[in-house]
Structures are given as structure tokens and as C-alpha cells.
N, C-alpha and C positions, 0 to 999 in steps of 0.2 A: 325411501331415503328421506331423512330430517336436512329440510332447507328452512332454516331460522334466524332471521335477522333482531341480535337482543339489543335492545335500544333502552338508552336510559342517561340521567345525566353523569357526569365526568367523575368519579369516585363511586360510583354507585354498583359496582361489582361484577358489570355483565360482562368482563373477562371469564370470571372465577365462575360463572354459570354455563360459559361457554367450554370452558375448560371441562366443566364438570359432566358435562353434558359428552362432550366428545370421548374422555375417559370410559364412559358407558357404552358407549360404543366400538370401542377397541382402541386399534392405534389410533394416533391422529399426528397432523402435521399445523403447528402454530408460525403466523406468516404476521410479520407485524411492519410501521414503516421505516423505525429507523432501530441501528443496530443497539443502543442505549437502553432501547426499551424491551428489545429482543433477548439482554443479556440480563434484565431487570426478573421479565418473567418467567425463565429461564433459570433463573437464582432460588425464585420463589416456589415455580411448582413443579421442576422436574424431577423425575423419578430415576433411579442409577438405572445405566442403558440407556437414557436419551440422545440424542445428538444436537449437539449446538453449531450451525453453519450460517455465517455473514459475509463469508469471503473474506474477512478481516482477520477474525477466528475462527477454528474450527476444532470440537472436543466430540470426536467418534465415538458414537454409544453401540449396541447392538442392533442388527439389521431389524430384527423384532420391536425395536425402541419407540420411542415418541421423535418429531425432529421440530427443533425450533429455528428459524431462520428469517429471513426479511423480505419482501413481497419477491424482487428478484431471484429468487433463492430457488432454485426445482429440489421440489420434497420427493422422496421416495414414494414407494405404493405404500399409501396406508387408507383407512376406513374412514379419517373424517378431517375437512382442513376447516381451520379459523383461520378469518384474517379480521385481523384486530383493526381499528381506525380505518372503517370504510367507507369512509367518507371521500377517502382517497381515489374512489372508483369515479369520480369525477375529474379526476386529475388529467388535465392534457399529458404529460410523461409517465405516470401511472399504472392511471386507470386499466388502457389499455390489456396490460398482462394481466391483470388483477380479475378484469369481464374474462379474458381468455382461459386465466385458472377457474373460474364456476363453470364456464360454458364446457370445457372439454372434459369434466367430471363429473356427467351427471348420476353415475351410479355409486358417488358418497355422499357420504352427508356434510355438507357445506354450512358452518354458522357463521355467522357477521358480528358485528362488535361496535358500534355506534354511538358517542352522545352528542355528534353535531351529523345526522344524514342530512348528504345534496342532493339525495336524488330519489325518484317517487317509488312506492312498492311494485307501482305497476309494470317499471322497469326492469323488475327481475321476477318473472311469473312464475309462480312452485316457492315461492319464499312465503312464510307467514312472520309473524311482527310480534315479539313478544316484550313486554314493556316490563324494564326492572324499574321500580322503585329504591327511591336510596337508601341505603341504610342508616344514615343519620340524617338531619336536614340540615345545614351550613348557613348562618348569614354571613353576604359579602359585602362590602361597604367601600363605593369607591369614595378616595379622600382625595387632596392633594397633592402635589410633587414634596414641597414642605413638610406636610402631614409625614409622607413614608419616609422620608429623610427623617425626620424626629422619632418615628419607632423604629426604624434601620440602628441608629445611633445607641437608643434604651437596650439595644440587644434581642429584637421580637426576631425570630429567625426568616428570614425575607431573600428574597431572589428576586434579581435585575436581568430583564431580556434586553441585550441590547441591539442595537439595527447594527451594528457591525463589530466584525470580531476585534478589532483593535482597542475596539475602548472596552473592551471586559478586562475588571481592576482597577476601573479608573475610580473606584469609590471603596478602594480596599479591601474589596472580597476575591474569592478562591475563583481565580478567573476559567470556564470550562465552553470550548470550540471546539469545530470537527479538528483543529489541529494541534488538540492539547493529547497526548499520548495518550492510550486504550487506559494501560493502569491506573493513570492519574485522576482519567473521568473516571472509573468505577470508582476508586479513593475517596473521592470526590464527593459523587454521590452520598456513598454508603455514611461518610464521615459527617455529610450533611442532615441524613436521617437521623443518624441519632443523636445531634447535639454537639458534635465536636465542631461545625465551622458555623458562624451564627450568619455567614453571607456565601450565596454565589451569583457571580454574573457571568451571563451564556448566552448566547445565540440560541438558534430555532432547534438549536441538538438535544437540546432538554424540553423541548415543548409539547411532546406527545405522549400524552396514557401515561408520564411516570407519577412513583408517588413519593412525595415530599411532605413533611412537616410546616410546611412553608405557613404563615402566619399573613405575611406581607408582602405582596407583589407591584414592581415597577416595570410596565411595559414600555417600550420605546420602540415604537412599531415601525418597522419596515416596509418597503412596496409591496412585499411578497406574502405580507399580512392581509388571510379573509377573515371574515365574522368567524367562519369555523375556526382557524386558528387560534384568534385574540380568543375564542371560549376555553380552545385548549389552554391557553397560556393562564387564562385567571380559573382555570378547572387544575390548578396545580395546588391553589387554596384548599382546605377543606377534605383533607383524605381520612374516610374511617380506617382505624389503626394508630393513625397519628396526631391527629386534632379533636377535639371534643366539643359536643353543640355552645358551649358556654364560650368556646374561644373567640377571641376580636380579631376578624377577615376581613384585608382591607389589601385594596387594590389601586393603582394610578397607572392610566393610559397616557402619555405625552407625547407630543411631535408626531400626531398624526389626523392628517388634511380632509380623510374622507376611508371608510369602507370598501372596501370590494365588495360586489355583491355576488350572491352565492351561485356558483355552477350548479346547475340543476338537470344535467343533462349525461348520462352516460358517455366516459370513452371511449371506443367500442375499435375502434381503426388508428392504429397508431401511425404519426409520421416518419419514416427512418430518416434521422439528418445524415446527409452528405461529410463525412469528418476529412472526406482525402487532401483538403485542403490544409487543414491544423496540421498533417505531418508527412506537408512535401517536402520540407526539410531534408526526408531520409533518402528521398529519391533522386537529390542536389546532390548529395551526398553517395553514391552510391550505392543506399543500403536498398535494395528494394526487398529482400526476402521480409524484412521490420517492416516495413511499407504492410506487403501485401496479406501479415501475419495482424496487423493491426487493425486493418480497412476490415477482415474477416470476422475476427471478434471482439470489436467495442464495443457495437451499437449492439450488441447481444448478452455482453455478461457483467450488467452492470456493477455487482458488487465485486466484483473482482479485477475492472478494469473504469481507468477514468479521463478523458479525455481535457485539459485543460485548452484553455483560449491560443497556449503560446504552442510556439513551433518546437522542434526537439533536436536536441546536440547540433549546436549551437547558436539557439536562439529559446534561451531559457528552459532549457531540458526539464529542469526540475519542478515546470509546472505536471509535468504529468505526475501521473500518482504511483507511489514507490511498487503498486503492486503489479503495474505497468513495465514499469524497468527490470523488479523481478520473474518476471512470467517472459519476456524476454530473455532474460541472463539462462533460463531453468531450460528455457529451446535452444541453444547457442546461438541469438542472433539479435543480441544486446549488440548493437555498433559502439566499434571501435573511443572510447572516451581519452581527452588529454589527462594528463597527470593530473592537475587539480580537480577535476570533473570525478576519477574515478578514484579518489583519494574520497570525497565529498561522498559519492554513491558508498563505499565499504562502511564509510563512517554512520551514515544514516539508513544500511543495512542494518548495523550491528546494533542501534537506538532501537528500532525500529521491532526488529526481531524480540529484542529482549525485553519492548514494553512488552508485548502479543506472551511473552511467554509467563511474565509477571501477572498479568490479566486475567489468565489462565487457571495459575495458582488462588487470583484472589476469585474466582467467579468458583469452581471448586472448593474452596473456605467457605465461601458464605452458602452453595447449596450444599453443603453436606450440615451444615450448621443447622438449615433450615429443616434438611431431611430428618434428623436427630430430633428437631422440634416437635413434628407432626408423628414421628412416632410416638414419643411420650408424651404426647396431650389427649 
């Protein structure tokens, strides 16, 4: 069995090697860390029959297919998994499943996907190291706050990360969060590849493995920013396909005090948290079948279920996440809501449902678009 870690920096192709490589070997299962990017490559290189599963969405291909999905995600039997940005296998929340899916698979072929590794080769024994070189070389030029504001302004197509989702917009770009509907980030995106939005500002939703035309980047780094990150974030610069070596890469880091320094240590043992606290609520309450239907699967499915800090019906319900209250509703043991509460849930049902099925159509549009490409090329 091929155990292959491709390493290389941030545009430099070693998805498309990994892909290539697993292809030849039959089925395979693509495991990426967030679902943006999952829908990206996905777009790009699946073939009719594959399956796309996030818990967000989900487009059933055949049993025989390819599955693309996001690290939480359990892929079917197939011959060979990628997991893209593994650098994540360092992750306190993570890692964990990430070691768990190499180690209980050792009769496929496992490739990795890398251009920030935390952690050393000797930590995954049976892995050999194969180094892509990039396919163009990129200079990147960091400038000033001023500086990106003046080529933001002449129209150089740029992207703003900001430390929090409220101030995306505040400099009159297409503002894109985990809480901007599915369709509109794809919209989004797509419309930013090719020239139709000349700005976006986003959170850490867009800072993994995508590709953009970006020109010009404004980091605005957050706690939760490591070295690997801020690489991901200015490795948005510089994509072959969309940038050319003559282009001018220019990047500003602001508002931030000091680095993290890099995890270098396998997650290997995960912590379970305790959540029975977040929604004793239900149990004040007399809901306990909610109770005991929750305690059993949070801490286990994470893309289809999310725990927020607040307590539920009635005390800020609507932190939990919509897939929460529906995955409830679907058991019959959604508790009891008042008229405005359940007036509030039908309504952001019906939003909610009909981005996912919008998303659908356009993520369908663009890979068949794509499919028709790679035939006639």
C-alpha cells in the first residue's frame, strides 16, 4: 500500500498529484478541513457518480463513486483516502480523528497533502515524502496598510481576512462568514474568480487550500492565527491558473502582537468535553428524551451537529446550529417552541433549506461545466 506525504508550497499542485495518484488506484475518498474547500475541489475534479457529503450538503453519487467530504465526515469502503491540509493532524480538536483515519486503515493507500507540515515524518512510519515543486514561482511583497488600501482602491482584485465576522464590509467588499448562506459563498467565490467582485472580506472560512485570483491581501490576524495559518492566508496570493509570474503580490499583516509557535506534536488522544451542561436547559424543562438524544451525539457528529456556548429554549435556542433543531424535529423530539420561537425556526427552515438546495444547483453548474472542459481539452 502507497503511504505518501506530497509536500510542496501553497499553489504548487500537490492536491491535483494526490488526486492523480489515488485515481490510479481505484476509488478513493477526499477528506479536506472545511466544507468551502470541500465544495471547491469537488467542483473541480469529480467525475458523474461521485458523492459530495459535509453534513451541510449532501449530492449522492453511486456506491462505486469517488466521496468527497471534510475530515469528520466517514467515507465509504474505498482503495485510497486524501486528506488534504495536514497539517491539521496537529490540531488539539482535529488531529485526533484525522491519526485515527490513517491508523485504522492500514491496508489502503493513504496520501497527505501539505504546504505548512507540524509534525515530523518520523511520526507517521510507512509514509515516504515526496516534494512538488511549484509550478510557477510567485514574488510576494509585503507593503503597507496604506499601500493595500491604495491598490484595493485602483481596482487590483484583493481580499480582507478579518479577526471577526462583523466587520466583514466594513471597506465595501462582498462580505463572506460561516454565517453568510451556502449559495452566496459559492456565488461568492466563483464570481470572485473570475473578475466579477474586485473585493471580499471573510474570516478564516476562506483561508484553506482555495484558489483565488487574489493580487492583494490584508491580514487582520486573530488569536487563533498560527504561522501555518498566516502562510495559508498569504498562500491565497499567487495561484497557477489565475496569476501570472509578472503579476505584483502584495500582502499586509496588521494588529497582530506575536506568532504562535508551531504544534509539532501529533494528536493522537482526543479530550471528550463534557456538553451536559450547555443544555440542561432541556432537562429544567422537561425535555429529557432532547437531553439524552443530544449528550449521545454531539461530541461525535461534528458536521452535522454544533454545540453553541448558550443554553436552548429559552435561553437563546438559536445559538445551536439549525442542523441541531432539525435532526431533532426529523426524531419527533424538537421541545415544545412558543409562537414566536417556532414562527422564527419555520421561517429559518425554509431560508435555510432553500440556500442548500440553491448551492446544489450551482455546485452541479460549475462541475458539469468543468466536466465538459476536461472532455474537450
Amino acid at each position: 500500500m502507497d503511504k505518501v506525504i506530497y509536500e510542496g508550497p501553497t499553489g504548487s499542485g500537490k492536491t491535483f498529484q494526490a488526486l492523480k495518484k489515488a485515481k490510479s488506484k481505484g476509488s478513493f475518498a477526499y477528506l479536506a478541513p472545511c466544507r468551502q474547500l470541500v465544495y471547491e475541489t469537488f467542483m473541480r475534479y469529480a467525475q458523474p457518480g461521485d458523492t459530495l457529503s459535509t453534513g451541510e450538503l449532501k449530492i449522492k453519487g453511486r456506491k462505486s463513486g469517488n466521496f468527497f467530504g471534510v475530515f469528520e465526515s466517514q467515507p465509504p469502503k474505498v482503495d485510497s483516502i486524501i486528506i488534504d491540509e495536514c497539517h491539521f493532524l496537529t490540531d488539539p480538536d482535529r488531529g485526533p480523528g484525522l491519526y485515527q483515519k490513517i491508523n485504522e486503515n492500514p491496508e489502503i493507500n493513504i496520501f497527505l497533502c501539505t504546504g505548512t507540515r507540524t509534525f515530523r515524518k518520523t511520526e507517521l512510519p510507512g509514509f515516504s515524502i515526496e516534494k512538488i515543486k511549484p509550478i510557477r514561482t510567485f514574488q510576494k511583497k509585503e507593503i503597507s496598510f496604506g499601500e493595500f488600501l491604495k491598490r484595493k482602491d485602483q481596482g487590483v482584485p484583493s481580499i480582507i481576512f478579518h479577526k471577526y465576522s462583523d466587520n466583514c464590509g466594513q471597506y465595501g467588499g462582498y462580505p463572506v462568514t460561516a454565517d453568510t448562506p451556502i449559495d452566496q459563498r459559492l456565488e461568492a467565490q466563483i464570481a470572485f474568480s473570475r473578475g466579477e467582485i474586485p473585493l471580499i472580506e471573510c474570516t478564516n472560512v476562506l483561508a484553506q487550500g482555495l484558489n483565488f485570483p487574489a493580487q492583494n491581501i490584508l491580514i487582520i490576524a486573530n488569536q487563533w492565527d498560527t504561522t501555518e495559518i498566516l502562510a495559508q492566508k498569504i498562500g491565497r496570493l499567487g495561484r497557477p491558473g489565475f496569476n501570472n509570474e509578472s503579476d505584483s503580490l502584495t500582502y499586509c499583516i496588521e494588529v497582530y502582537a506575536g506568532k504562535v509557535k508551531k504544534t509539532k506534536k501529533l494528536q493522537k488522544e482526543k479530550f471528550e468535553e463534557d456538553i451536559s451542561w450547555k443544555i440542561e436547559p432541556l432537562i429544567e424543562n422537561g425535555h429529557k428524551e432532547a437531553y439524552d438524544y443530544l449528550c449521545n451525539n454531539l461530541p461525535h457528529e461534528v458536521p452535522e451537529f454544533y454545540v453553541g456556548d448558550s443554553g436552548l429554549f429559552g435561553v437563546d435556542w438559536d445559538k445551536y446550529s439549525f442542523d441541531t433543531l432539525l435532526t431533532l424535529e426529523k426524531n419527533g423530539i424538537l421541545p415544545p417552541l412558543d409562537e414566536a420561537d417556532a414562527h422564527y425556526f419555520e421561517q429559518y427552515k425554509e431560508r435555510t433549506l432553500n440556500a442548500r438546495k440553491r448551492a446544489k444547483r450551482i455546485i452541479m453548474r460549475e462541475f458539469l461545466s468543468n466536466d465538459r472542459r476536461r472532455k474537450t481539452a
